[in-house]
Legacy VTK file of the C-alpha trace (Angstrom):
# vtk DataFile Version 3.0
C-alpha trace
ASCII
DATASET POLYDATA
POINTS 441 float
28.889 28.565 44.727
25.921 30.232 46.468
22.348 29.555 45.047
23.720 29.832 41.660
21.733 27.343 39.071
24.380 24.981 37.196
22.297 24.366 33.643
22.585 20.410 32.771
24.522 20.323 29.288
21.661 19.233 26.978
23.054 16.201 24.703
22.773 17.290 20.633
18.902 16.371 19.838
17.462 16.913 23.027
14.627 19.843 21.876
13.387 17.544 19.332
13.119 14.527 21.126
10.875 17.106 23.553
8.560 17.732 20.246
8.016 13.801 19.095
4.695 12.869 20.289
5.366 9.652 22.435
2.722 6.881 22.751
2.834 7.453 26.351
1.090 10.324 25.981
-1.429 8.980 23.324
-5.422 8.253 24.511
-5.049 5.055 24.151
-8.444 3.369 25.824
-10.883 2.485 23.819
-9.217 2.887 20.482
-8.513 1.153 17.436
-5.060 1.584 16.975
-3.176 1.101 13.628
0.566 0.647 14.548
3.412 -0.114 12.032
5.950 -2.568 12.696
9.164 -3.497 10.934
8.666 -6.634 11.023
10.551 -7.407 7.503
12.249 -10.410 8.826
10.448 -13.311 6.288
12.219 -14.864 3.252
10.473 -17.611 1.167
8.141 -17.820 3.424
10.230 -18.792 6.738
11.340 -15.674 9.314
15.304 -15.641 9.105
15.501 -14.013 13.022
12.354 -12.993 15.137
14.620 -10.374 16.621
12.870 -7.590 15.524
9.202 -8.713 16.115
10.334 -9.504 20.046
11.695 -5.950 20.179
8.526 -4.615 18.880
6.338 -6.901 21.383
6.153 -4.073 24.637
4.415 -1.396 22.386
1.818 -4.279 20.892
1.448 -5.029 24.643
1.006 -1.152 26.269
-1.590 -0.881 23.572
-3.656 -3.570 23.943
-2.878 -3.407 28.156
-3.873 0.201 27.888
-7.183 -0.769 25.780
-6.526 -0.460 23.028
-7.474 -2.513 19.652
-4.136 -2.891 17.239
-4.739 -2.860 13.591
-1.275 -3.787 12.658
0.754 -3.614 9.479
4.833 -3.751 7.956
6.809 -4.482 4.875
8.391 -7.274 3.933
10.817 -7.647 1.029
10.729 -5.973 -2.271
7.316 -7.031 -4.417
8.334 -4.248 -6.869
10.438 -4.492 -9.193
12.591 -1.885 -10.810
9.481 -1.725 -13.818
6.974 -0.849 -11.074
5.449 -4.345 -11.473
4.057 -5.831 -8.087
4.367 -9.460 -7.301
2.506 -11.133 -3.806
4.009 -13.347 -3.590
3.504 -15.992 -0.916
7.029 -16.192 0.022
6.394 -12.533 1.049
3.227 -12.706 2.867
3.314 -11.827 6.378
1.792 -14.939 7.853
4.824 -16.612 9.061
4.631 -13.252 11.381
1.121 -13.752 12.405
2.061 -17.166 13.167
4.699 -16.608 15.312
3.190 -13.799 17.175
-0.147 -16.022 17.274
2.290 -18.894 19.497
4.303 -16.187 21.425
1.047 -14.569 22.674
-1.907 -17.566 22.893
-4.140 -14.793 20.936
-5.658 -15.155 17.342
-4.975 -12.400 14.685
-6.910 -12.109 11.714
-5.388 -11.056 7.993
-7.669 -9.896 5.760
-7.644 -10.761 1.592
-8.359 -8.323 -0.712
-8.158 -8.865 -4.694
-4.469 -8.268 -6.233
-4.763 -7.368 -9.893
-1.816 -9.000 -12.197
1.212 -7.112 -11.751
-0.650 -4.433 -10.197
-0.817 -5.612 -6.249
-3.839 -4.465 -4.480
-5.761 -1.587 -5.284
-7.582 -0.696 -2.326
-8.769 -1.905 1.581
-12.359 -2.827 0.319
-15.371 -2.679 2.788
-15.286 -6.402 3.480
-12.319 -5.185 6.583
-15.473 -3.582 8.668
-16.871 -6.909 9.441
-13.536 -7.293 10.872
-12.935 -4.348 12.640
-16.226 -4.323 14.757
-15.016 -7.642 15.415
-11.591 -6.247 16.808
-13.692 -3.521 18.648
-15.794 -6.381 20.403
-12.919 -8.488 21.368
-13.701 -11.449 19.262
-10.266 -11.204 17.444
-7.209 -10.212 19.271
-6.096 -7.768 16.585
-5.959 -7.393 12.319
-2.863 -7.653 10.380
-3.117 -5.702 6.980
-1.473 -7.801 3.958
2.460 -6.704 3.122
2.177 -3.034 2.900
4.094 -3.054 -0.314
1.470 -5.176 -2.205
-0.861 -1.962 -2.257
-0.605 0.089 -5.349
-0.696 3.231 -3.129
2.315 2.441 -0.410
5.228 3.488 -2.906
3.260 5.103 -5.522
3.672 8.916 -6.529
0.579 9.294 -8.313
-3.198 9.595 -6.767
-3.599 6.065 -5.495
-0.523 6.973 -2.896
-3.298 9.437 -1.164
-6.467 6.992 -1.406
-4.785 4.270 0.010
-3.565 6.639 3.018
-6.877 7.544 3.744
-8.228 4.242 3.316
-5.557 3.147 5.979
-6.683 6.258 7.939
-10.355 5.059 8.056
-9.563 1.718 9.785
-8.360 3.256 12.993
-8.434 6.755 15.764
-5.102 7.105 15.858
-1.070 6.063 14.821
1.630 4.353 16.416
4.985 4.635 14.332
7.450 1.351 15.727
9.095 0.929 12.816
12.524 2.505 13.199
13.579 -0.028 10.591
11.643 1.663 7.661
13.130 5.133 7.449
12.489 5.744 3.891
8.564 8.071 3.557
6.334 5.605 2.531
2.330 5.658 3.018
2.339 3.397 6.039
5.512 5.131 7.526
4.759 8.858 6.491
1.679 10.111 4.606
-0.569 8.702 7.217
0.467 10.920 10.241
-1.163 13.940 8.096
-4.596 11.611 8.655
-4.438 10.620 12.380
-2.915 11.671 15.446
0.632 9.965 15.217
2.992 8.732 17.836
6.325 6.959 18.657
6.233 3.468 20.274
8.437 2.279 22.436
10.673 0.494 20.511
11.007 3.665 17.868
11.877 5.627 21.257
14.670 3.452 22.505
16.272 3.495 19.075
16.701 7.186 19.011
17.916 7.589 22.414
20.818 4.877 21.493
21.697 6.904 18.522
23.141 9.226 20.695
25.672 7.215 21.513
26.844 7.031 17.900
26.294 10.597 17.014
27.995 11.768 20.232
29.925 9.029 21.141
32.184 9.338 23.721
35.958 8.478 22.558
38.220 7.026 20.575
35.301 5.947 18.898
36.002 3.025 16.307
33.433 2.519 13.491
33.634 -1.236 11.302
31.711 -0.952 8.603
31.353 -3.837 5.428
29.247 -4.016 2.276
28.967 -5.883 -0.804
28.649 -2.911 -3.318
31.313 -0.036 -2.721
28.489 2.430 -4.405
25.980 2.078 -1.917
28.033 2.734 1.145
30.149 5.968 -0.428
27.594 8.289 1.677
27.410 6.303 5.069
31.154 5.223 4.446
32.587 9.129 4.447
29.989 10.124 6.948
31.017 7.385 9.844
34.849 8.366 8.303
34.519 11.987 9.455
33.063 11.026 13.040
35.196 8.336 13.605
38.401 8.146 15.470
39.481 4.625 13.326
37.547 2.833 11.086
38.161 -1.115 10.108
36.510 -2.024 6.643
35.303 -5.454 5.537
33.683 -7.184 2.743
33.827 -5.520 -0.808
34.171 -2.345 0.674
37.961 -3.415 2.130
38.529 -5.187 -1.118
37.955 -1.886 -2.913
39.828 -0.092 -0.740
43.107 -2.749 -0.880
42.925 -2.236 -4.574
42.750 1.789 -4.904
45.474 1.740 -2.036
48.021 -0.971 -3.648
47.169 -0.657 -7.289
46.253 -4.368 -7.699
43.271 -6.312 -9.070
40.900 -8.517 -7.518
38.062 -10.587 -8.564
34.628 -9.185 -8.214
36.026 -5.387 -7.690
34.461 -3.202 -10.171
37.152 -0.562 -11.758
35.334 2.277 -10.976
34.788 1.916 -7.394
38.275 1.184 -7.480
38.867 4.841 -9.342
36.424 6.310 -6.496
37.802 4.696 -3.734
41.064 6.707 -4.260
39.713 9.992 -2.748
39.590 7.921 0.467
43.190 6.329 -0.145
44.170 9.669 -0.170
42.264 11.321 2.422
43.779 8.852 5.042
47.163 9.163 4.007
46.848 11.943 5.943
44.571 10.970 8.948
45.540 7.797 9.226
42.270 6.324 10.775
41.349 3.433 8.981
43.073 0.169 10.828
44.805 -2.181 8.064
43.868 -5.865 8.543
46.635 -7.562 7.613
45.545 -10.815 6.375
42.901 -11.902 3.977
41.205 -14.451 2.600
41.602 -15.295 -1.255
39.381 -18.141 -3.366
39.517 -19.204 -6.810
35.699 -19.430 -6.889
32.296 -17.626 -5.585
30.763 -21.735 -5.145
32.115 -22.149 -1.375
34.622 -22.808 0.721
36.595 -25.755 -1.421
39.643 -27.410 -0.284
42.547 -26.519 -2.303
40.886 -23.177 -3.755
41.093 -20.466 -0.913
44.484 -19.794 0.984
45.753 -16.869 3.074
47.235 -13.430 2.124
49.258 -11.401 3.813
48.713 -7.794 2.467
52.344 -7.001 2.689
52.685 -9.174 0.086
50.850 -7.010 -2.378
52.655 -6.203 -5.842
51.420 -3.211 -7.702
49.953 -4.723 -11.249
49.349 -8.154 -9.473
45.712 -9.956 -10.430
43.843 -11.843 -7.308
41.116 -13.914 -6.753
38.197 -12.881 -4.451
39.152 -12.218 -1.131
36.085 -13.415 0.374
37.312 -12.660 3.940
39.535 -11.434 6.596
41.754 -14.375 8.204
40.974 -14.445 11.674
45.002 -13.819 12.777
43.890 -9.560 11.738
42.405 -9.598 14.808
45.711 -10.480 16.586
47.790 -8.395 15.285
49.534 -5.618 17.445
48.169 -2.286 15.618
44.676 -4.009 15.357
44.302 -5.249 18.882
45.440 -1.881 20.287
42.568 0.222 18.446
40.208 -2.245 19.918
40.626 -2.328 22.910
41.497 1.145 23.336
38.193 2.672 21.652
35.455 3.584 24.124
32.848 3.464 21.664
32.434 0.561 19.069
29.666 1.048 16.254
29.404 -2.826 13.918
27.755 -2.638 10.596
29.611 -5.236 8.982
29.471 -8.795 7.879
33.324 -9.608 6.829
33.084 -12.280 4.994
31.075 -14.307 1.815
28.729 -15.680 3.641
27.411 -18.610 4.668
30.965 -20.266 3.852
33.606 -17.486 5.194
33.202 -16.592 8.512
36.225 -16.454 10.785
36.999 -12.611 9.946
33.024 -11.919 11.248
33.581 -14.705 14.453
36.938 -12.959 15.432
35.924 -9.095 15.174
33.234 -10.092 17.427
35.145 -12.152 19.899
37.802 -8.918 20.116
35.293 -6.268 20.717
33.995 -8.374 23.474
37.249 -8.685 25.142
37.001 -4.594 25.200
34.992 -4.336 28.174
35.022 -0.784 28.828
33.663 0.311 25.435
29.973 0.784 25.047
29.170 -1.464 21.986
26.348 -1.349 19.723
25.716 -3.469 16.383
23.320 -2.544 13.358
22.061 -4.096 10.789
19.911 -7.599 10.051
22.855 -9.303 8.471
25.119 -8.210 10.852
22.848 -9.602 13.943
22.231 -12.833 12.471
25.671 -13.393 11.517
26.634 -12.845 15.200
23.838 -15.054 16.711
25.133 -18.021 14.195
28.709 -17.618 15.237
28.423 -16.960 18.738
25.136 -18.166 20.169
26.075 -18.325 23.818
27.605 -14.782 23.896
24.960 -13.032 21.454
22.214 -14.326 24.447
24.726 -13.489 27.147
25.296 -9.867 26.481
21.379 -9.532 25.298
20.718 -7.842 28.707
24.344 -6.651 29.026
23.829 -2.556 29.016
27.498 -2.124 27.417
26.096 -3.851 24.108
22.657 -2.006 21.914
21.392 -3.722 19.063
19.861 -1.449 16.696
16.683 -3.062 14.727
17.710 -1.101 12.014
20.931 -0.492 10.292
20.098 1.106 7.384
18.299 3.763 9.121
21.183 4.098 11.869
23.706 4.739 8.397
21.085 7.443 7.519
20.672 9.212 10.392
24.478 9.292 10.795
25.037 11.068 6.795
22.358 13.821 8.254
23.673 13.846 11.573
20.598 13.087 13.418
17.798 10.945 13.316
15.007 13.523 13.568
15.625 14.679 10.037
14.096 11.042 9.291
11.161 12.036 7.373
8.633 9.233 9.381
10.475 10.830 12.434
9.821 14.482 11.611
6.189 13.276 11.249
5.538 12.367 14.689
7.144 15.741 16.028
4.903 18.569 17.162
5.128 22.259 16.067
8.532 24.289 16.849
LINES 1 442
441 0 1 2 3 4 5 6 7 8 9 10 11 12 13 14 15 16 17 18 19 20 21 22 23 24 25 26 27 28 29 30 31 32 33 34 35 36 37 38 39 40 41 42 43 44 45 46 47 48 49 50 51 52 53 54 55 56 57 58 59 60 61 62 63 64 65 66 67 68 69 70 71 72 73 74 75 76 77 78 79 80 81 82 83 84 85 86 87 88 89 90 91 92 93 94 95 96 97 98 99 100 101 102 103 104 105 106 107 108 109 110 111 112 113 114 115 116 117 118 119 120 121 122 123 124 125 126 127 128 129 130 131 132 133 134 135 136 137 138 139 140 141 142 143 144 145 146 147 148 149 150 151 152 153 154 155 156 157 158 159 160 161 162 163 164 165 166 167 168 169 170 171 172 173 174 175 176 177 178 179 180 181 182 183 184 185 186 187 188 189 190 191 192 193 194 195 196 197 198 199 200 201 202 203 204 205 206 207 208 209 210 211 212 213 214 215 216 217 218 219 220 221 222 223 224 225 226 227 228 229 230 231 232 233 234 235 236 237 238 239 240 241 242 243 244 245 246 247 248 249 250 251 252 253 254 255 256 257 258 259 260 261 262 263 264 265 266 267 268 269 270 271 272 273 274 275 276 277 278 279 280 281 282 283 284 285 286 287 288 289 290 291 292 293 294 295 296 297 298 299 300 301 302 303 304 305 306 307 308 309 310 311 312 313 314 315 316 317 318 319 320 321 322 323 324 325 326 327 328 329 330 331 332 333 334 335 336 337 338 339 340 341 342 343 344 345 346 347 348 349 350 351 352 353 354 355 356 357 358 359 360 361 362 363 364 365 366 367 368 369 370 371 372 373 374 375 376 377 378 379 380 381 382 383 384 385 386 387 388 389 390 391 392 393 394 395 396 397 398 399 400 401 402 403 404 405 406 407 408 409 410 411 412 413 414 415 416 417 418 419 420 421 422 423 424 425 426 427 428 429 430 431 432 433 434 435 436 437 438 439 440
């Protein structure tokens, strides 16, 4: 071959993951530092799964290592409502994540209170946080954390408190640290801010794109599982992982919906016109033949639990067109034992898991038994996203969820709402908090 140059084949998204300023690169020492977190993970007042405040502990600790001084900040829950009425509600505070973060690293964290207004949330970061912040500066506090991000008027707001409370975030700190891959959607704390401060990825933001890759140029037969429990919301995500994916296994409502545009039946809890859009997809894989039928579900007389003498087992070759059902609240565990099924699993070289399969907490041998097949596929790089679909895993299977923690075939995305995204555009750098930390073409 001579002195010829063989050119390494660049993987899709390679020249903008050159152009997204990386905190590595950020001047770090001396600074105040106002970094945003996901750390959503708090419901009435408890935190479900630390997961994702762990994950986001290396960047809190290059900052601070690096001398920095974090002012730090996230979302939890949904204080407005579909009226535009804010709520702080203590059950939504963040707290129970200064707390935890306060016994993980021995260090005190302050969180400042500023005056809600009734319905309103909190107009504005008054002066009374620069007491604070020289405090932070001279080392007499370990680091702030801002109130709930969405209890500001400005964080969701499209009208001229969305830019005041930007640069009222802006005036706290020299410079951005985006962790939150989590919180895709262009909110103040996530997007308007970066046009106030020099803005970079952390680490955790980092590691979450490079996995992508895996998904959006997964090596093959790739096998996608994918649940839900509104059809609606998943039509986008479900068509896009449907075009990349070599098979696809549905759960939840989603497979319900699916079983009932396919067979013609009804079931409990399956609205008719997701039934009516669902047929494109019926169609579409008469042809293609890539999603994997389970064949046994779970049916139940009632929503109230799982009550002796009300569920039983269906086989889906049992299905008569016309027929009325109950809710089939999951998928029988023997679907993961069957030939066809078992084949496609163990085959596939790349498995992607946004899925719970059953009604949870009280159905959960469809959820238990996907995850104890995919782990019998030990070839297949593996890699789960979602909150739900985490926790559900951890419950089930403790001692393999912290077995494979460190195991490099399995990723666990912090996110799976934003991995869905970034698979409809194709790539996560069309994110718009992404495209915000990304320098000039």
């Amino acid at each position: 071959m001579g002195n010829a140059v063989i050119e390494e084949k660049k993987l899709p998204g390679t020249a903008e993951k050159e152009r997204l300023s990386l905190i590595q690169d950020a001047p770090i020492e001396g600074k105040t530092v106002l970094v945003r977190f996901d750390h959503n993970v708090v419901k009435d007042g408890v935190i479900r799964d630390p997961y994702r405040i762990d994950r986001s502990l290396g960047t809190l600790y290059n900052i601070v290592e690096r001398g920095g001084r974090p002012v730090m900040m996230t979302h939890i829950g949904r204080p407005k409502d579909k009226s535009g009425k804010i709520t702080c509600k203590e059950g939504e505070s963040v707290m129970p994540v200064v707390e935890y973060l306060e016994r993980k690293l021995h260090v005190k964290f302050f969180v400042p209170e500023f005056r809600a207004e009734d319905g309103s949330g909190i107009k504005d970061i008054d002066t009374s946080i620069n007491h604070a912040i020289r405090s932070l500066r001279d080392r007499k506090i370990g680091g702030i954390y801002l109130p709930n991000t969405r209890w500001f008027q400005g964080e969701q707001a499209k009208d001229r408190s969305r830019e005041r409370f930007a640069l009222q975030l802006a005036g706290l700190a020299d410079l951005f640290v985006n962790d939150a891959f989590g919180s895709w959607q262009p909110h103040v704390s996530t997007y308007d801010i970066t046009k106030h401060l020099p803005s970079y990825a952390g680490y955790l933001m980092q590691e979450e794109i490079d996995n992508l890759k895996y998904v959006l140029a997964p090596q093959r037969p790739f096998l996608a599982v994918v649940a839900g429990a509104k059809y609606d919301t998943k039509i986008r995500p479900l068509y896009a992982l449907y075009k990349k994916a070599d098979n696809l296994i549905l759960g939840g409502v989603i497979y319900n919906t699916y079983l009932a545009a396919k067979y013609g039946i009804n079931i409990k809890g399956v609205l008719p016109e997701d039934v009516t859009a669902a047929r494109a997809l019926v169609e579409e894989d008469r042809k293609a033949n890539k999603i994997i039928e389970l064949p046994h579900v779970v049916e139940s007389d009632t929503l109230e639990g799982r009550i002796e003498g009300k569920y039983r087992k269906v086989p889906v070759r049992d299905f008569k067109k016309g027929a009325s059902y109950g809710y089939f609240l999951d998928i029988a565990a023997e679907s993961f034992s069957d030939a066809d099924v078992t084949e496609k699993l163990h085959a596939a070289k790349t498995i992607f898991v946004n899925a719970v399969m059953g009604f949870t907490p009280h159905f959960t041998e469809g959820s238990k038994a996907l995850d104890e097949s995919i782990d019998r596929n030990t070839a297949a790089k593996k890699l789960y996203g979602g909150g739900d679909t985490l926790q559900e895993f951890k419950n089930l299977l403790p001692g393999l969820y912290l077995s494979v923690l460190d195991n490099t075939q399995y990723y666990f995305f912090t996110g799976g709402g934003t991995v869905l995204t970034a698979i409809e555009q194709g790539s996560p750098y069309g994110l718009e908090p992404v495209k915000a930390l990304m320098g000039p073409l």
